[in-house]
C-alpha positions as a Markdown table, in Angstrom:
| # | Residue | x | y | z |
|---|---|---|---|---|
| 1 | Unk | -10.0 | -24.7 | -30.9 |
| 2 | Unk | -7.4 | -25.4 | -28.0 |
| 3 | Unk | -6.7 | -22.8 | -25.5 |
| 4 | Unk | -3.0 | -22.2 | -23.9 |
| 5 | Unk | -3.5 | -22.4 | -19.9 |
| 6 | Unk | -4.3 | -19.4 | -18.3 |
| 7 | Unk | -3.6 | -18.3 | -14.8 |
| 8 | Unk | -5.8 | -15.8 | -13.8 |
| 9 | Unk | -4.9 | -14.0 | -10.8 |
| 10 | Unk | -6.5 | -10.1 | -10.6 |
| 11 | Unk | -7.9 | -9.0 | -9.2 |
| 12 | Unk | -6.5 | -9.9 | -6.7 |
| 13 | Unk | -8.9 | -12.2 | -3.5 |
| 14 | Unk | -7.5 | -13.0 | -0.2 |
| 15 | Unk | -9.5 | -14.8 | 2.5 |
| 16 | Unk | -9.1 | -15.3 | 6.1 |
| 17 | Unk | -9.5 | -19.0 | 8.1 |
| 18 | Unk | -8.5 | -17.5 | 11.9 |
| 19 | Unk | -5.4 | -16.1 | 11.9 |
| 20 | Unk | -4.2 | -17.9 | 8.3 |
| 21 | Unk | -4.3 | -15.4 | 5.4 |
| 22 | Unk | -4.4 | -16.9 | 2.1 |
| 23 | Unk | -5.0 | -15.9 | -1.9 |
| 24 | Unk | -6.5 | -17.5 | -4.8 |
| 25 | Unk | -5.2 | -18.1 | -8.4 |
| 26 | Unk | -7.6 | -19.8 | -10.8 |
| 27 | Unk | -6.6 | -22.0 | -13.8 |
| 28 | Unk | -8.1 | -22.8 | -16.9 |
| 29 | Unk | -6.8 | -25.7 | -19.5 |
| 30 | Unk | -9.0 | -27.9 | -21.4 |
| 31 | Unk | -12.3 | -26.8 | -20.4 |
| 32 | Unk | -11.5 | -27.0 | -17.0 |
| 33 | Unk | -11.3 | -24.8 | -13.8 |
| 34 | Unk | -8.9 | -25.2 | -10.8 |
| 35 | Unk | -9.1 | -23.3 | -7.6 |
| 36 | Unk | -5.5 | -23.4 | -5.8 |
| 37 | Unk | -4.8 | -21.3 | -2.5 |
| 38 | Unk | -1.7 | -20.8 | -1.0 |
| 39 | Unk | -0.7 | -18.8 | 2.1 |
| 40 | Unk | 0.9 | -15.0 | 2.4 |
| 41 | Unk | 2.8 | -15.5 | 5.6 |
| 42 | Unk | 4.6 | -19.2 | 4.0 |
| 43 | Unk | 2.4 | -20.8 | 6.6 |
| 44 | Unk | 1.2 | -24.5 | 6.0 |
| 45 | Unk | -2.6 | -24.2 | 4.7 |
| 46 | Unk | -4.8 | -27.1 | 5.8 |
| 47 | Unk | -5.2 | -30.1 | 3.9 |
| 48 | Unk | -9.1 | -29.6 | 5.4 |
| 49 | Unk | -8.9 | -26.0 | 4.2 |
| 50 | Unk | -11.9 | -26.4 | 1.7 |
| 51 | Unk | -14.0 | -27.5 | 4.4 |
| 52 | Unk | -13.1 | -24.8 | 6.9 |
| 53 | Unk | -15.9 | -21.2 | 7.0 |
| 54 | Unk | -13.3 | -19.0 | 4.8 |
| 55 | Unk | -14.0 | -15.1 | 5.2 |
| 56 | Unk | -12.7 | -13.7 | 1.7 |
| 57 | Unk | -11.8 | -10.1 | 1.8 |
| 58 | Unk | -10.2 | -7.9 | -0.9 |
C-alpha cells in the first residue's frame, strides 16, 4: 500500500538559534521522513543550521 505525502505541521514547534526564530514541518512519502525549517521573520536560515545548539520552544 502507497501513501499520498503528508505534511505534518501541528502542533505547531518553533526553535531558537540566537536571535533567528524558526519552525518545523515534517514530511512523509515513501517510507521516508524529512525535517525542513524555515524562518518566521523571512530571515535567511543557515546552510550550517543543523549543526548549530537549537533551543526548541512551543
Amino acid at each position: 500500500m502507497v501513501l499520498d505525502r503528508r505534511v505534518l505541521n501541528h502542533p505547531i514547534i518553533s526553535g531558537t538559534v540566537g536571535d533567528l526564530l524558526t519552525g518545523f514541518v515534517a514530511f512523509v512519502e515513501k517510507d521516508e521522513v524529512t525535517l525542513d525549517c524555515f524562518s518566521y521573520g523571512g530571515e535567511v536560515v543557515p546552510q550550517n543550521f543543523r549543526y548549530l545548539e537549537v533551543q526548541v520552544t512551543q
